[in-house]
C-alpha positions as CSV (number, residue, x, y, z in Angstrom):
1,X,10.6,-11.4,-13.2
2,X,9.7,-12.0,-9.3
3,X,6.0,-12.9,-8.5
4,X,6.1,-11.7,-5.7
5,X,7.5,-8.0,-6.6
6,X,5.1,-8.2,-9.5
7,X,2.2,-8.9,-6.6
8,X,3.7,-5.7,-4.5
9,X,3.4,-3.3,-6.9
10,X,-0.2,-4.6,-7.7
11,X,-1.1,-4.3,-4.1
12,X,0.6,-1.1,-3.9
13,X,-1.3,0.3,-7.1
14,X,-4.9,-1.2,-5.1
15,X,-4.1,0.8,-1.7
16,X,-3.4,3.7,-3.5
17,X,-7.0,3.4,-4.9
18,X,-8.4,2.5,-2.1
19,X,-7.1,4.9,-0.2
20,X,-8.1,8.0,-2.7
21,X,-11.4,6.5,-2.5
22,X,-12.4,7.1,1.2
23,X,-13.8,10.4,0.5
24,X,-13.2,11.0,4.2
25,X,-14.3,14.5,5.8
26,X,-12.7,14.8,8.7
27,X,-9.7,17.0,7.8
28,X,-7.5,15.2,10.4
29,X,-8.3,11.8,8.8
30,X,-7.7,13.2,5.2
31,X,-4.2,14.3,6.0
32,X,-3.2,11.0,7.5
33,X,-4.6,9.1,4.0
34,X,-2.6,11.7,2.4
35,X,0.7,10.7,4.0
36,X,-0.2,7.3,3.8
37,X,-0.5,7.9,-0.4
38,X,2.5,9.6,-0.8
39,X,4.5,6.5,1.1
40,X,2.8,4.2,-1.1
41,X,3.4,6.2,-4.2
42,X,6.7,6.7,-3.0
43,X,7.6,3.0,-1.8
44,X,6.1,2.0,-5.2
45,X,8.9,3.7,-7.2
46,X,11.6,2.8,-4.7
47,X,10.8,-0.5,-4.3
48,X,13.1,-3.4,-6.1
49,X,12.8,-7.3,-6.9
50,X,15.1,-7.9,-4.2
51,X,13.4,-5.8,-1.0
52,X,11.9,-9.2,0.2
53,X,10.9,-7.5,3.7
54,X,9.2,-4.6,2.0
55,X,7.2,-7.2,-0.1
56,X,6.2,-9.2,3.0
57,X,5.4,-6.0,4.9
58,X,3.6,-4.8,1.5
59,X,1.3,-8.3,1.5
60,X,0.8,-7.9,5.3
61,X,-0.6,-4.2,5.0
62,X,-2.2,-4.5,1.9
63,X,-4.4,-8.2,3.6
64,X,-5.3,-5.8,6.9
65,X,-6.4,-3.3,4.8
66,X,-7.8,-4.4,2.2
67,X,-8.6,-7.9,2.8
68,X,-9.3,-7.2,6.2
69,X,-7.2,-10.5,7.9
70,X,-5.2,-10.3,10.8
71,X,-2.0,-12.2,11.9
């Protein structure tokens, strides 16, 4: 199988828990982690071996968020 789908969905699967785990209390800031989970949940069942954009845009979101790099 692809590596690199293989390394999307991971990444997806790490946002998602990163982003449940926020715990934020501003109302505003909790809807907007909301919509961002269900695009991630919804990307993640969506997404295919060959959607080599989505992976690259995946890897890009998931290293400013999570790994905090910039390009």
């Amino acid at each position: 199988m692809n590596p690199d789908y293989q390394r999307a969905l991971q990444q997806l699967d790490e946002l998602m828990v990163f982003f449940r785990s926020t715990g934020e209390v501003s109302c505003a800031v909790a809807e907007q982690e909301d919509i961002i989970l269900i695009k991630l949940n919804s990307l993640k069942h969506t997404l295919k071996p060959e959607d080599t954009q989505a992976i690259h845009n995946i890897d890009r979101y998931y290293r400013r968020h999570i790994r905090h790099d910039h390009d």
